[in-house]
DRENSEDREN-102144 format. One record per residue: residue in one letter; residue number from 0; x, y, z of N, C-alpha, C in turn. Coordinates in steps of 0.02 Angstrom, whole numbers, plus 50000, padded with zeros to 5 digits. Last residue first. Layout:
+--------+-----+-------+-------+-------+-------+-------+-------+-------+-------+-------+
! residu ! num !    nX !    nY !    nZ !   caX !   caY !   caZ !    cX !    cY !    cZ !
+--------+-----+-------+-------+-------+-------+-------+-------+-------+-------+-------+
!      A ! NUM !     X !     Y !     Z !     X !     Y !     Z !     X !     Y !     Z !
...
+--------+-----+-------+-------+-------+-------+-------+-------+-------+-------+-------+
***
This chain:
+--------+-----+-------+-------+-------+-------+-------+-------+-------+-------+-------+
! residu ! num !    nX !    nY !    nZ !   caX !   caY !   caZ !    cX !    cY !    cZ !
+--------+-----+-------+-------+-------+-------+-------+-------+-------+-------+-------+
!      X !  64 ! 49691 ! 47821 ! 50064 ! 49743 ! 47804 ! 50084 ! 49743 ! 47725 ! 50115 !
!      X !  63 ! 49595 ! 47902 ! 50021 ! 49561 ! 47883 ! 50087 ! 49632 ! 47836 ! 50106 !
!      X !  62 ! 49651 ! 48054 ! 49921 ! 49629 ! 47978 ! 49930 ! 49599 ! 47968 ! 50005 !
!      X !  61 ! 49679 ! 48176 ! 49940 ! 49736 ! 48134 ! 49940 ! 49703 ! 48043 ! 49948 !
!      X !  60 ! 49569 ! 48264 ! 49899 ! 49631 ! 48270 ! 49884 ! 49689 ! 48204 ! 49877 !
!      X !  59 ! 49464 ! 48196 ! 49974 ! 49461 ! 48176 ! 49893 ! 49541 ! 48212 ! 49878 !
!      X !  58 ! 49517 ! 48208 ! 50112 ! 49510 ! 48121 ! 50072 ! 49499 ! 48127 ! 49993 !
!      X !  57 ! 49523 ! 48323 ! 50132 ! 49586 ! 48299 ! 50114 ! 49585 ! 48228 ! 50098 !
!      X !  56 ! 49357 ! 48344 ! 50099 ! 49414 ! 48397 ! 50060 ! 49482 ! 48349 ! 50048 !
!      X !  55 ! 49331 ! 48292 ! 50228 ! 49301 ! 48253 ! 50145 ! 49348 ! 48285 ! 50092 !
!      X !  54 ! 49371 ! 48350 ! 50327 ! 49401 ! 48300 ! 50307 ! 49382 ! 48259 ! 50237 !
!      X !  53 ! 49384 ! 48513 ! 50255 ! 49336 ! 48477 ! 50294 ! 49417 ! 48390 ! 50283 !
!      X !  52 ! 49478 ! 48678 ! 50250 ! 49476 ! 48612 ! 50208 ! 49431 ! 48553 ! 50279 !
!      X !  51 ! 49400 ! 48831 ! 50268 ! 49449 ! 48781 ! 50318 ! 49430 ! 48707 ! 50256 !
!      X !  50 ! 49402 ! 48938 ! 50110 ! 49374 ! 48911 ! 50176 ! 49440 ! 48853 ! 50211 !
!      X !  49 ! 49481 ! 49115 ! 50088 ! 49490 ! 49050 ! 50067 ! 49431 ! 48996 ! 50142 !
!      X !  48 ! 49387 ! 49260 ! 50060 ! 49442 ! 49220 ! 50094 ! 49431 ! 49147 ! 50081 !
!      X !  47 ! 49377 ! 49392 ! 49995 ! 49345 ! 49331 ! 50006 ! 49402 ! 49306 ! 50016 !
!      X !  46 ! 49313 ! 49562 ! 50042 ! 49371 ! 49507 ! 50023 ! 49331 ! 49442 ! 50012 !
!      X !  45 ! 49236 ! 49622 ! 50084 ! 49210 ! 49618 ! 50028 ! 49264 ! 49567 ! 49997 !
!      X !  44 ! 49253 ! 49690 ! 50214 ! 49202 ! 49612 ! 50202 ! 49199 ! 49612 ! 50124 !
!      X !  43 ! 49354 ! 49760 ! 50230 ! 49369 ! 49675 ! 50239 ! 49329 ! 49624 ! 50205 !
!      X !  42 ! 49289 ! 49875 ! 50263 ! 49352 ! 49847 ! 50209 ! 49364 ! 49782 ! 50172 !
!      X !  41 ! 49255 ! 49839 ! 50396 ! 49220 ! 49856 ! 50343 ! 49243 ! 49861 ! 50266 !
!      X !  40 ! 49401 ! 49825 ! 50443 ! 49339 ! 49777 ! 50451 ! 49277 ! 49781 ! 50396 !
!      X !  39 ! 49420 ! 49974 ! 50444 ! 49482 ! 49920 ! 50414 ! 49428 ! 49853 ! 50391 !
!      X !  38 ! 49320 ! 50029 ! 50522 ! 49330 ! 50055 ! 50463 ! 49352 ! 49994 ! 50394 !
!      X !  37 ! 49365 ! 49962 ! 50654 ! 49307 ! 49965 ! 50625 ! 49303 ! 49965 ! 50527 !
!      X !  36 ! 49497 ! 50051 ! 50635 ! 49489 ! 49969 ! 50656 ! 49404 ! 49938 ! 50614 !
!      X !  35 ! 49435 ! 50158 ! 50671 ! 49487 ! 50149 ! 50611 ! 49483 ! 50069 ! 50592 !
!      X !  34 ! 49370 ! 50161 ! 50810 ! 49345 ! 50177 ! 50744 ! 49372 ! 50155 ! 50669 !
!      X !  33 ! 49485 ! 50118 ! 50879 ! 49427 ! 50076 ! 50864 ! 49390 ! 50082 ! 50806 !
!      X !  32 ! 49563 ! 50252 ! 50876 ! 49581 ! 50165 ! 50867 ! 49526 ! 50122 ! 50851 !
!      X !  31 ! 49488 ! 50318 ! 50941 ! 49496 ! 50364 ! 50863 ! 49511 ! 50269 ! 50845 !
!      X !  30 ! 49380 ! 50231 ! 51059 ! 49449 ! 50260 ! 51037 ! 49460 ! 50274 ! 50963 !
!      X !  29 ! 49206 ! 50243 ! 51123 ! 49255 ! 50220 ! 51070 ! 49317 ! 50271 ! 51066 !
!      X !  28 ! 49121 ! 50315 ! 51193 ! 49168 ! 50232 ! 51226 ! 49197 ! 50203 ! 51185 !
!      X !  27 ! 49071 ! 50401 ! 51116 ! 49073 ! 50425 ! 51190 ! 49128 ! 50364 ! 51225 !
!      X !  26 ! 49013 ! 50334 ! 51018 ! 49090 ! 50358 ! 50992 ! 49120 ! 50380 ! 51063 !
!      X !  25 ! 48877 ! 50297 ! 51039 ! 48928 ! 50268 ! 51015 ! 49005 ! 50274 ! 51035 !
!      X !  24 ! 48823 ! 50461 ! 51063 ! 48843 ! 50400 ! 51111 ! 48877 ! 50342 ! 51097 !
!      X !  23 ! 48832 ! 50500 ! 50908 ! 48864 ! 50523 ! 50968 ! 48878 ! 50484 ! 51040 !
!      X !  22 ! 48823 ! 50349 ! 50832 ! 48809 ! 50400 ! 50850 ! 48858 ! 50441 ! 50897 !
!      X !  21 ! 48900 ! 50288 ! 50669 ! 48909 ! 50292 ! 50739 ! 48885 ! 50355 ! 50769 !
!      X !  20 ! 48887 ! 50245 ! 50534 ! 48821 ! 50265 ! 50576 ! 48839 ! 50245 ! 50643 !
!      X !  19 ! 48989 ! 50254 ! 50448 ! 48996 ! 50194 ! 50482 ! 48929 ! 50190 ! 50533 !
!      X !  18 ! 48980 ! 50376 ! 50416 ! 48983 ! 50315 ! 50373 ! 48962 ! 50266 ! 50396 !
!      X !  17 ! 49006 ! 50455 ! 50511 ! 48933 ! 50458 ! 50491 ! 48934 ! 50388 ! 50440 !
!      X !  16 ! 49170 ! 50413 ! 50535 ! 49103 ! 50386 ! 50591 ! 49032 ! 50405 ! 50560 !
!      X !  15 ! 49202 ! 50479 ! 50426 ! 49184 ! 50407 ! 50410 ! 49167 ! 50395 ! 50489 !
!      X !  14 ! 49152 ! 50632 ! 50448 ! 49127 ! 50581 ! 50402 ! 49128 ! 50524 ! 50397 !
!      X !  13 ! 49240 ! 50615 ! 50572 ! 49175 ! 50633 ! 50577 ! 49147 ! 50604 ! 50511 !
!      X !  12 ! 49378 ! 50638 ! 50477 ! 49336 ! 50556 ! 50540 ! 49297 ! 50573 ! 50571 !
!      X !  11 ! 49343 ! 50749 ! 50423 ! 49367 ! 50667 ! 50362 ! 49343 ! 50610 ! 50419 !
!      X !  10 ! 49376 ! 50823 ! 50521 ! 49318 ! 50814 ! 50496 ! 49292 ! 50753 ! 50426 !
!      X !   9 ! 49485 ! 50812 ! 50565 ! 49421 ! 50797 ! 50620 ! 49353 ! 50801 ! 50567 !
!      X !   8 ! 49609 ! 50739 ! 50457 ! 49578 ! 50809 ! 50497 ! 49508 ! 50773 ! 50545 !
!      X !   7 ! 49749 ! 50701 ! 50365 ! 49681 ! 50664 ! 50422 ! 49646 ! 50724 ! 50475 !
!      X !   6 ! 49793 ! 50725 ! 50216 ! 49800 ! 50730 ! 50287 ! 49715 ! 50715 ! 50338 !
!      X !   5 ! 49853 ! 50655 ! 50106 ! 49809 ! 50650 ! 50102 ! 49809 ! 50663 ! 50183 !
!      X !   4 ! 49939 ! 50582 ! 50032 ! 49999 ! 50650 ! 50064 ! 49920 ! 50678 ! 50083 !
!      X !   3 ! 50004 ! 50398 ! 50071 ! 49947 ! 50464 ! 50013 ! 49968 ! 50531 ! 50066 !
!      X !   2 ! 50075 ! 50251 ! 50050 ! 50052 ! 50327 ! 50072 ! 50023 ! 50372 ! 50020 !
!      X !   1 ! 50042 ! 50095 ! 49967 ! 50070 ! 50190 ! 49976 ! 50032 ! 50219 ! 50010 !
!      X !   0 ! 50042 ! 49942 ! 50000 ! 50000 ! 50000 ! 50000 ! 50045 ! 50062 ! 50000 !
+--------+-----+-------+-------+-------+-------+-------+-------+-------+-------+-------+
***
C-alpha cells in the first residue's frame, strides 16, 4: 500500500464515523483506534477468503489412503 499525502483532519473522521452510523453516544466509549479498526473491518468484508479444508476435502485430495 502507499502513502497518500492525504491529511487526516476531524472532519474526514466525523465523516467516516457518519459512514459507519456511529452515533454520538457510540463514539462517547470508542477510541479514534477503534473507529479505524472498525473502518479496516468494513474493508474487509468484501474480500473473500479461502474456507477451512473439511476431512472430505483431504480424502478427495489425497485419497482415503
Amino acid at each position: 500500500m502507499r502513502a497518500t499525502v492525504r491529511e487526516s483532519t476531524g472532519a474526514l473522521f466525523m465523516l467516516r464515523c457518519a459512514e459507519l452510523g456511529l452515533s454520538d453516544e457510540a463514539l462517547d466509549g470508542m477510541t479514534m483506534g477503534m473507529v479505524y479498526d472498525m473502518l479496516i473491518e468494513r474493508g474487509n468484508d468484501d474480500e473473500e477468503y479461502p474456507y477451512k479444508a473439511t476431512q472430505e476435502d483431504i480424502y478427495s485430495f489425497f485419497g482415503k489412503g
